[in-house]
N, CA, C and O atoms as a GROMACS GRO file, in nm:
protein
  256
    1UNK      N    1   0.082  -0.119   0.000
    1UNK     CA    2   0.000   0.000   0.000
    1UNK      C    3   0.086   0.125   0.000
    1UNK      O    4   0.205   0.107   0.024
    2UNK      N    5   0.042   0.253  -0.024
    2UNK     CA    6   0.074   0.363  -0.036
    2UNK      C    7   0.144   0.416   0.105
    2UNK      O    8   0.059   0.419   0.194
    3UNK      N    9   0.241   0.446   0.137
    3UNK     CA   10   0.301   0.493   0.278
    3UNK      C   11   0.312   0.620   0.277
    3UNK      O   12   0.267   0.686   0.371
    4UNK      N   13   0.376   0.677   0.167
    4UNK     CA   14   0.395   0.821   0.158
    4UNK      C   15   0.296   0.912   0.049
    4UNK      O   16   0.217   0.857  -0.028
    5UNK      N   17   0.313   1.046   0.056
    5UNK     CA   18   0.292   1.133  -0.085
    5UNK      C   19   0.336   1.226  -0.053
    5UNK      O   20   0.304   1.303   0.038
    6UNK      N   21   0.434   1.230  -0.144
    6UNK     CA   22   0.519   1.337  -0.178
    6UNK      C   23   0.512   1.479  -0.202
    6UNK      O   24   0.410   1.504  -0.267
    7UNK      N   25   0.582   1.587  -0.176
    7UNK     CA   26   0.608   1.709  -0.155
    7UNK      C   27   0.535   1.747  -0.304
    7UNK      O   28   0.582   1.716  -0.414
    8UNK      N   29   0.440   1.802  -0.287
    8UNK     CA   30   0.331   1.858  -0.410
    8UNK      C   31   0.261   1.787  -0.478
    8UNK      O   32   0.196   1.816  -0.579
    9UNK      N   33   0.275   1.667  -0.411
    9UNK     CA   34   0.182   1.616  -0.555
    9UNK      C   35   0.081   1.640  -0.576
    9UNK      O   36   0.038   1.563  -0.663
   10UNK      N   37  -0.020   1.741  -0.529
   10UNK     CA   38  -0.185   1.716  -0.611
   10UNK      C   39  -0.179   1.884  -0.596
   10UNK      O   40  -0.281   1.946  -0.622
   11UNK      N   41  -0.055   1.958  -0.551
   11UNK     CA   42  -0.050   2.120  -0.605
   11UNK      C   43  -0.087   2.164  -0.756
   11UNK      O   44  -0.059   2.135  -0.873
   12UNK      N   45  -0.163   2.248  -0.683
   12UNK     CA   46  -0.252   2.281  -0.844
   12UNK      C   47  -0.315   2.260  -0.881
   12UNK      O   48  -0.367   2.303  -0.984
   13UNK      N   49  -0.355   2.147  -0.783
   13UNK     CA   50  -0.494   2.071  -0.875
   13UNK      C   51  -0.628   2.140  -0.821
   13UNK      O   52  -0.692   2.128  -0.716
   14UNK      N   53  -0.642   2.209  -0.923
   14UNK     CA   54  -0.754   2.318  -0.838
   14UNK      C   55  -0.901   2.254  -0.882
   14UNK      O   56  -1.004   2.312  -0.846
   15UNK      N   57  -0.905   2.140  -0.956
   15UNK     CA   58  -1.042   2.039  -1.011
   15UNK      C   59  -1.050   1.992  -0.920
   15UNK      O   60  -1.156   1.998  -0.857
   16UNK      N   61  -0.933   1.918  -0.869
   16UNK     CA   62  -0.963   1.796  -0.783
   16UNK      C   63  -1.081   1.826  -0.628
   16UNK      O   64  -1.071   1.909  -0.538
   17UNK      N   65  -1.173   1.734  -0.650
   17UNK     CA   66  -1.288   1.757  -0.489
   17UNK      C   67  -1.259   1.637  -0.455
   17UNK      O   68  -1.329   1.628  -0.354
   18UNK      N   69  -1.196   1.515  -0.468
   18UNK     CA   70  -1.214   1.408  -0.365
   18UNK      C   71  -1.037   1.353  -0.336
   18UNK      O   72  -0.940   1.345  -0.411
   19UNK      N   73  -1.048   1.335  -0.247
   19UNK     CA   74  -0.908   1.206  -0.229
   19UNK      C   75  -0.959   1.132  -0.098
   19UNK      O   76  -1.042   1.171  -0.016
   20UNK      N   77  -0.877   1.002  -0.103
   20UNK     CA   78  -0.928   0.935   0.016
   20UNK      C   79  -0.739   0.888   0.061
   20UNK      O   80  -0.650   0.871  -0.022
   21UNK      N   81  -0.732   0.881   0.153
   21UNK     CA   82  -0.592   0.846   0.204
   21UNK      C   83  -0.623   0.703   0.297
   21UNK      O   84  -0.713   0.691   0.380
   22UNK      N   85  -0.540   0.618   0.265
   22UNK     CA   86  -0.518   0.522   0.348
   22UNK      C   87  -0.505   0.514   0.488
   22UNK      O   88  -0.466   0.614   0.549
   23UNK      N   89  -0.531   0.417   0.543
   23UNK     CA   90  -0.450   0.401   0.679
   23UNK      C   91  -0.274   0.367   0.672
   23UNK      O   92  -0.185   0.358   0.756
   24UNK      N   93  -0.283   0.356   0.533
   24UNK     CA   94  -0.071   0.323   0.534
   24UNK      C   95  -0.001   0.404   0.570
   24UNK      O   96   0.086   0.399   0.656
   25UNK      N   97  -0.050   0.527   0.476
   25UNK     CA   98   0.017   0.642   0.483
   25UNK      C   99   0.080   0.742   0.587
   25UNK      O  100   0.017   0.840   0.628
   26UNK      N  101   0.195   0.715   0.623
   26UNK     CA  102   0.254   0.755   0.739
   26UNK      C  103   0.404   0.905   0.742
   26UNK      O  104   0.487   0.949   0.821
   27UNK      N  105   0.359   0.929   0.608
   27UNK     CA  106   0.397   1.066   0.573
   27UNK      C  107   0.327   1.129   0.459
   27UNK      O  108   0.279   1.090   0.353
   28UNK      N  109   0.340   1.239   0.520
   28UNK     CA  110   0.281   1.332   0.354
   28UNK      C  111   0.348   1.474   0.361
   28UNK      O  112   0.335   1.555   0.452
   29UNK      N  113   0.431   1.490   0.235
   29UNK     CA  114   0.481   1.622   0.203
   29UNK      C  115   0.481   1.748   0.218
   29UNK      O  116   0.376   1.773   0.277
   30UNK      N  117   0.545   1.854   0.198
   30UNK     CA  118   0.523   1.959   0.170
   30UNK      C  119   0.400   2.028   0.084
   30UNK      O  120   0.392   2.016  -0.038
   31UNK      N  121   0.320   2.092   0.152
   31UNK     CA  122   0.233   2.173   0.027
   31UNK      C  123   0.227   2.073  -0.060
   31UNK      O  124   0.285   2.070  -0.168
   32UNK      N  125   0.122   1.948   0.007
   32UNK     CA  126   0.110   1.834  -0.148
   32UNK      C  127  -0.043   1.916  -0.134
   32UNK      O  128  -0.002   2.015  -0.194
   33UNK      N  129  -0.170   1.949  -0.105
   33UNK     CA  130  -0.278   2.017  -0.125
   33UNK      C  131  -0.280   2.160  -0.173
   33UNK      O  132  -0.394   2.202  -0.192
   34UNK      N  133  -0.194   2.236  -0.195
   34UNK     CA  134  -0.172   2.366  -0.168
   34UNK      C  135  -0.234   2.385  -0.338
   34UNK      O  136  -0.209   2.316  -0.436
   35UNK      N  137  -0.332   2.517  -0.322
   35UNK     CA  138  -0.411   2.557  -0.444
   35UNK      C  139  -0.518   2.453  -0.488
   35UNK      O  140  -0.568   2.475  -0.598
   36UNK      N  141  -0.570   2.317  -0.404
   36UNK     CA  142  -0.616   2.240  -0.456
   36UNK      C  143  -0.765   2.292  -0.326
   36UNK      O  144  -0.797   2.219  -0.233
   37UNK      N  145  -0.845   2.460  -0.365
   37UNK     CA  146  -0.988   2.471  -0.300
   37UNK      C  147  -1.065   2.379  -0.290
   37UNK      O  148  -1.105   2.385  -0.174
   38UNK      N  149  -1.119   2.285  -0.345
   38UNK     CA  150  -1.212   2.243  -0.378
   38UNK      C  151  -1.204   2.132  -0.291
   38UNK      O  152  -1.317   2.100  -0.255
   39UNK      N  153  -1.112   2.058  -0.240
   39UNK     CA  154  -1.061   1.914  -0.230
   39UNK      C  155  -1.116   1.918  -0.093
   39UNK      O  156  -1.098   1.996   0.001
   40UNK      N  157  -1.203   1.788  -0.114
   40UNK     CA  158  -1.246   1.720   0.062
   40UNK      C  159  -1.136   1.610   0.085
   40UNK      O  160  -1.104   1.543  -0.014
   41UNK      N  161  -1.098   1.595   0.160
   41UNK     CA  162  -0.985   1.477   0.206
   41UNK      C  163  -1.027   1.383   0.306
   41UNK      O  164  -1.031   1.401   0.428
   42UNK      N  165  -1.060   1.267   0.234
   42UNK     CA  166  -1.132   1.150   0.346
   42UNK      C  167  -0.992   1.053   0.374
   42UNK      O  168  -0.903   1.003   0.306
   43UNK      N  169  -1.040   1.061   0.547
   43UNK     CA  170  -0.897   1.044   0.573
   43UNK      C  171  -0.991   0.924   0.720
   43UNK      O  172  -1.112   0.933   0.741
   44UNK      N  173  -0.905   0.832   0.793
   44UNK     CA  174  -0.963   0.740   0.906
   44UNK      C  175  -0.933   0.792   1.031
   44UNK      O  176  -0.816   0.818   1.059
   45UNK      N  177  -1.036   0.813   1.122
   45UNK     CA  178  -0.947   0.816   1.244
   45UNK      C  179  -0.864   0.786   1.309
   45UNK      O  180  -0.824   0.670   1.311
   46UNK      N  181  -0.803   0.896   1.394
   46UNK     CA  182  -0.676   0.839   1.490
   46UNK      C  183  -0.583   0.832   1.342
   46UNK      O  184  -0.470   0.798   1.378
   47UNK      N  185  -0.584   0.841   1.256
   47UNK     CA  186  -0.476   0.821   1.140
   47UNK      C  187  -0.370   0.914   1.104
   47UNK      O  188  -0.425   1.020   1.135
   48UNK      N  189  -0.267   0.944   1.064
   48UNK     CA  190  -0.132   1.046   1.038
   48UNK      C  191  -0.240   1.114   0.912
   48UNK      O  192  -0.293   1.221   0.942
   49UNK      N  193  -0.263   1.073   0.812
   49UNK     CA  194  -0.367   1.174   0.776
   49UNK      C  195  -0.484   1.267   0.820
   49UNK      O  196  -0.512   1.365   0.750
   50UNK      N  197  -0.539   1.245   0.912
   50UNK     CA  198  -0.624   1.320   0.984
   50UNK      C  199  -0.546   1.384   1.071
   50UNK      O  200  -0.556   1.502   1.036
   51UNK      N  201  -0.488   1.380   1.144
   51UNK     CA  202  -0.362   1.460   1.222
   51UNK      C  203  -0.291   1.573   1.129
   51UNK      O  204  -0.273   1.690   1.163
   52UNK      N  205  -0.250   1.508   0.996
   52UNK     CA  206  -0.188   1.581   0.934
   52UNK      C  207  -0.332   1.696   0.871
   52UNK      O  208  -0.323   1.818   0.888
   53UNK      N  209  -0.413   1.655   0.826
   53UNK     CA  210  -0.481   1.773   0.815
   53UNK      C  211  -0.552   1.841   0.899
   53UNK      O  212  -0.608   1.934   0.840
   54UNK      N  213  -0.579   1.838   1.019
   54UNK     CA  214  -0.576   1.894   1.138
   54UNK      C  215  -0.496   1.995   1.205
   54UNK      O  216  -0.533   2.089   1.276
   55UNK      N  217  -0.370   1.955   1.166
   55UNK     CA  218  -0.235   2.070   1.188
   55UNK      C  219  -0.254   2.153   1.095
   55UNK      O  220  -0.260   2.272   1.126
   56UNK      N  221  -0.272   2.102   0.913
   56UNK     CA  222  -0.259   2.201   0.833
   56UNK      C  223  -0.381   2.274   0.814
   56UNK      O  224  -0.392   2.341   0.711
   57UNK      N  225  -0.476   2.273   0.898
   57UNK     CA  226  -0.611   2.297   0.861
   57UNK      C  227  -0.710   2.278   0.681
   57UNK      O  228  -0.777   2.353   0.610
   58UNK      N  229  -0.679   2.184   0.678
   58UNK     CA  230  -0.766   2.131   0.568
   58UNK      C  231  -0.924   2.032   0.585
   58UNK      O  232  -0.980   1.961   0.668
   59UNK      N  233  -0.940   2.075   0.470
   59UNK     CA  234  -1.097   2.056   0.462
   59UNK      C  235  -1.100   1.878   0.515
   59UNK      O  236  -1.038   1.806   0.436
   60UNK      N  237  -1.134   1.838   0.579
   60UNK     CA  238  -1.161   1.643   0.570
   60UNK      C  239  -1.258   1.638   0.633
   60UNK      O  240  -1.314   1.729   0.694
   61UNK      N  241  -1.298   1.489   0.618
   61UNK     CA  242  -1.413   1.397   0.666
   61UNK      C  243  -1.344   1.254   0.682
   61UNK      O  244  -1.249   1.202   0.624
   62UNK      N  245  -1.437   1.207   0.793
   62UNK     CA  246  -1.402   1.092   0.810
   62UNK      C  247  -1.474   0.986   0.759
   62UNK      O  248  -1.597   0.983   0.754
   63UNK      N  249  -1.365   0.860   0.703
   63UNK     CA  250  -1.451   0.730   0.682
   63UNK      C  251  -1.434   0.675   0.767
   63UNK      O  252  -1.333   0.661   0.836
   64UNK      N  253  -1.638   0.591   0.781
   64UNK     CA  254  -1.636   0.507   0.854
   64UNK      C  255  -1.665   0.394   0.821
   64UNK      O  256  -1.662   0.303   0.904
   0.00000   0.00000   0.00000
């Protein structure tokens, strides 16, 4: 499974409204959302993704 995402990857993507992040994922980059308004980020509880967008203040929801 997916562990990381890397320093920008979905910068710019100002279409993008959905991503869902794993429970793998135990890093995520620099400004990888940055310019991407639109984007809801479904992310699991208690998870380094929800933490991480919590710190960065980004839009998420949780799956249950």
């Amino acid at each position: 499974g997916v562990e990381t995402i890397g320093m920008w990857a979905f910068r710019w993507c100002k279409e993008l409204t959905s991503i869902r992040i794993p429970k793998s994922v135990t890093l995520i980059g620099e400004d990888v959302f940055a310019d991407a308004d639109k984007l809801t980020i479904y992310v699991y509880r208690d998870s380094y993704a929800a933490q991480y967008c919590k710190e960065n203040n980004l839009q998420y929801s949780f799956i249950d």
